[in-house]
Residue frames relative to the residue before (quaternion, step in Angstrom):
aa qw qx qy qz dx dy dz
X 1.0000 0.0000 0.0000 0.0000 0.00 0.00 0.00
X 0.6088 -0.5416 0.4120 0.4077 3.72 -1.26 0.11
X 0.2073 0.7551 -0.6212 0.0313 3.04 -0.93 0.27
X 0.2700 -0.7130 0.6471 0.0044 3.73 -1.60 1.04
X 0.0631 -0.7746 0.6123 -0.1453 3.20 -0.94 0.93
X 0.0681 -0.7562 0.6507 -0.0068 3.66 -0.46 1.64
X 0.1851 -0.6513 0.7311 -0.0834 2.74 -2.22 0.61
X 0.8121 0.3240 -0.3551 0.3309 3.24 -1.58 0.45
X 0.4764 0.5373 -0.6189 0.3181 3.60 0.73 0.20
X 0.0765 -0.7535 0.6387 -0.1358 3.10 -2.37 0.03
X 0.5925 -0.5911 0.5032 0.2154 3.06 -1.36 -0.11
X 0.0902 -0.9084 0.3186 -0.2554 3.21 -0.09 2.08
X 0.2267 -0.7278 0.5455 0.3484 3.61 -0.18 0.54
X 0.8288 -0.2891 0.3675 0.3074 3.06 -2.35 0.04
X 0.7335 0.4698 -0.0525 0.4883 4.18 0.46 0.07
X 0.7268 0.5616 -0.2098 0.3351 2.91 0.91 -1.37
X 0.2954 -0.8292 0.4318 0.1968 3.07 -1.80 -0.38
X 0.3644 -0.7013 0.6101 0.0567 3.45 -0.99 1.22
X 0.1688 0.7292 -0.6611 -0.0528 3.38 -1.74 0.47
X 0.3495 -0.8474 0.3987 0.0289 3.10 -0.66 1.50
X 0.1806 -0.8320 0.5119 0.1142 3.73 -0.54 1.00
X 0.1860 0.7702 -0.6066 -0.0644 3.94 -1.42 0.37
X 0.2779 -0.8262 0.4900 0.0030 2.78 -0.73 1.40
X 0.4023 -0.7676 0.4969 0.0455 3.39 -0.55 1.57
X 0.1359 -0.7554 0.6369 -0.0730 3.40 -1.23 0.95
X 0.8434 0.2930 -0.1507 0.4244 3.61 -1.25 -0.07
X 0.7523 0.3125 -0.1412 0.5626 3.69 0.48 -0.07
X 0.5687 -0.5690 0.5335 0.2612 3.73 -1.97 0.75
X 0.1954 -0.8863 0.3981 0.1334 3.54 0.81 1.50
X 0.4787 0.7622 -0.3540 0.2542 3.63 1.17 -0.48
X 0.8167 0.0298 -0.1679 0.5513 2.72 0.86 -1.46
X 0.1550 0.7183 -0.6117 0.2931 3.69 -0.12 1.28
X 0.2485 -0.6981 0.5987 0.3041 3.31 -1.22 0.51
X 0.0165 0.7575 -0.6505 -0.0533 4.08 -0.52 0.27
X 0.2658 -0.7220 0.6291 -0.1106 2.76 -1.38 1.41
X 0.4523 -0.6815 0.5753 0.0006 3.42 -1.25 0.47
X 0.2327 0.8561 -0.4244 0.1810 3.57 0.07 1.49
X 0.2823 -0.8703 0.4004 0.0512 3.52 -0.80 1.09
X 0.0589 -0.8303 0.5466 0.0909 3.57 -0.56 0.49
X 0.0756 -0.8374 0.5152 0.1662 3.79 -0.60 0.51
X 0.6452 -0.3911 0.3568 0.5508 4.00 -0.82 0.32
X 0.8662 0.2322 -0.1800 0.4043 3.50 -1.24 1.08
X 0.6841 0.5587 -0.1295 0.4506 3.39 1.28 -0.93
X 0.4537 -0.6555 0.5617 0.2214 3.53 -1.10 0.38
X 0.3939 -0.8385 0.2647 0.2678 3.62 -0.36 0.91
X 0.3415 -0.8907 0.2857 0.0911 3.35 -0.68 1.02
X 0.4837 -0.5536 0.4704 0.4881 3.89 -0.57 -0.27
X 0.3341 -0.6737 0.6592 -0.0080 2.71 -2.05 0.93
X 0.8399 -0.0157 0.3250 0.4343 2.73 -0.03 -1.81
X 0.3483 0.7883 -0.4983 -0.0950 3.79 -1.38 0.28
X 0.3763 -0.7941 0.4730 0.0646 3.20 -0.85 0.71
X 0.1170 -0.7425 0.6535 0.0898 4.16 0.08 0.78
X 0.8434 -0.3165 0.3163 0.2975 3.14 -2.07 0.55
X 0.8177 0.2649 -0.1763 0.4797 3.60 0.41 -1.12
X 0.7062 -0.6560 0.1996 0.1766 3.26 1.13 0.42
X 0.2052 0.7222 -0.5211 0.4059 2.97 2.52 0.80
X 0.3158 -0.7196 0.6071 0.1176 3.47 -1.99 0.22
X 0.1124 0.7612 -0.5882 -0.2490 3.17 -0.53 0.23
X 0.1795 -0.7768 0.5700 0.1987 3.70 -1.31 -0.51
X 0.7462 -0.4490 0.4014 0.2838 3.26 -1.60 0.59
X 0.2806 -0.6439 0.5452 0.4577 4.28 -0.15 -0.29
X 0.5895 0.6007 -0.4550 0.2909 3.59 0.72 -0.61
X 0.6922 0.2672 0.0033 0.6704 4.11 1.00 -1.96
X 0.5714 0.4429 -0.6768 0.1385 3.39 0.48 0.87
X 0.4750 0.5530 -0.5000 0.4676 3.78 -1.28 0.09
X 0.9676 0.0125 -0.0490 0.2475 3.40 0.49 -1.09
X 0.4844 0.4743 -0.4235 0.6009 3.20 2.19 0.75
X 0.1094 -0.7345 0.6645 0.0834 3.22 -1.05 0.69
X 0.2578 -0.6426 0.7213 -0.0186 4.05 -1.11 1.67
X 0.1803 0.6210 -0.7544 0.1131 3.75 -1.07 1.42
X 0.2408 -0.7257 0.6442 0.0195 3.27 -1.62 -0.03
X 0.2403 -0.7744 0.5852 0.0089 3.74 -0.95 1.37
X 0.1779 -0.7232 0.6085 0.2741 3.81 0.06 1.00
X 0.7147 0.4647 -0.4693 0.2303 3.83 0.21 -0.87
X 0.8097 0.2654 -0.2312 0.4696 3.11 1.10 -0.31
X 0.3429 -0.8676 0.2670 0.2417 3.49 1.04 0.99
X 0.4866 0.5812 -0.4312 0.4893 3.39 0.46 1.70
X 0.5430 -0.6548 0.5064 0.1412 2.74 -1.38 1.72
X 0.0391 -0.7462 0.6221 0.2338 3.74 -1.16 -0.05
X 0.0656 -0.8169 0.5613 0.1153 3.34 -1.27 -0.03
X 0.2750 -0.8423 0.4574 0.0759 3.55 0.23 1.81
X 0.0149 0.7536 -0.6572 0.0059 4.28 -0.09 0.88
X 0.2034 0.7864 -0.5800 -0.0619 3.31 -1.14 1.23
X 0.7934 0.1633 -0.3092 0.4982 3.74 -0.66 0.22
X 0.3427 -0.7587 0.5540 -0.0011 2.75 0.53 2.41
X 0.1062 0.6506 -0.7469 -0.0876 3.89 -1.44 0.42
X 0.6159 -0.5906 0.2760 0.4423 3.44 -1.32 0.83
X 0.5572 0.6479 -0.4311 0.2898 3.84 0.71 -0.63
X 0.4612 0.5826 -0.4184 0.5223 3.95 2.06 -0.34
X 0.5063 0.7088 -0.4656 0.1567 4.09 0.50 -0.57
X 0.3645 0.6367 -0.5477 0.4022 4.15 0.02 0.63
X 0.7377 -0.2767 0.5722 0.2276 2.42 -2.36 0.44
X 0.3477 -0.7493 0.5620 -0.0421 3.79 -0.89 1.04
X 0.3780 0.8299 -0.4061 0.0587 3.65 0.37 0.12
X 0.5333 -0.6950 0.3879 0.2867 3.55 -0.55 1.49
X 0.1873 0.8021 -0.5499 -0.1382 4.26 -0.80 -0.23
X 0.1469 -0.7064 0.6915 0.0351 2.98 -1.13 0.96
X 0.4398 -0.8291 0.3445 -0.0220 2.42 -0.30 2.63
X 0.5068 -0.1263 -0.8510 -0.0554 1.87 -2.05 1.43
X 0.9198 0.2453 0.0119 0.3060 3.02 0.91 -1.53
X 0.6233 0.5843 -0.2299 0.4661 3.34 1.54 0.70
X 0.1716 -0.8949 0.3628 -0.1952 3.21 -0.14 2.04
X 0.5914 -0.6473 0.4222 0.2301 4.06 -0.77 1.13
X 0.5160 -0.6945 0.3553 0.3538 3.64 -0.58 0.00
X 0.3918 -0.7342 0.2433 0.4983 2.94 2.42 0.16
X 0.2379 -0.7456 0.6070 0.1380 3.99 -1.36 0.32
X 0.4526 -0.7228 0.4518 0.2618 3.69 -0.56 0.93
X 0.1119 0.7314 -0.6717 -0.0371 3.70 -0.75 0.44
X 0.0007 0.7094 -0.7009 0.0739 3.36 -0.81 1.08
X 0.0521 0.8375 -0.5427 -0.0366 3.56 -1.79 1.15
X 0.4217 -0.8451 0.2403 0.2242 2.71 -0.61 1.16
X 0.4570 -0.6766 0.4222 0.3938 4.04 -0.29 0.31
């Protein structure tokens, strides 16, 4: 079966930087579209990020400029490069491989 599996959140100052990893299983990950989604305490989860087979992007207005969504078929994992972290980026992190398949999600939390 499919299955996704993030990594690399954490605990982050104000600036900093974070890069998030999900590794993909069970499926022909190339040509998937995988997508990058966020949820914060209280909130309803939101888009981030997405990445299509041939390597178009697309991004949120909030983390564009400064999130960057790439992706290694040989090793069948999405990435997701967050830099000048600001605290308003703090949430649950959860990888999707779109439509309907979703990570167990990765805390990222910054501090001000």
């Amino acid at each position: 079966q499919v299955q996704l599996v993030e990594s690399g959140g954490g605990l982050v100052q104000a600036g900093g930087s974070l890069r998030l990893s999900c590794a993909v299983s069970g499926t022909i990950f190339s040509t998937k579209v995988m997508g990058w989604y966020r949820q914060a305490p209280g909130k309803q989860r939101e888009f981030v990020a997405r990445i299509f087979r041939d390597g178009t992007r697309y991004y949120a207005n909030s983390v564009k400029g400064r999130f960057t969504i790439s992706r290694d078929n040989a090793k069948n994992t999405v990435y997701l490069q967050m830099n000048s972290l600001k605290p308003e980026d703090t949430a649950v992190y959860y990888c999707n491989l779109e439509p309907e398949f979703w990570g167990q999600g990765t805390q990222v939390t910054v501090s001000s």
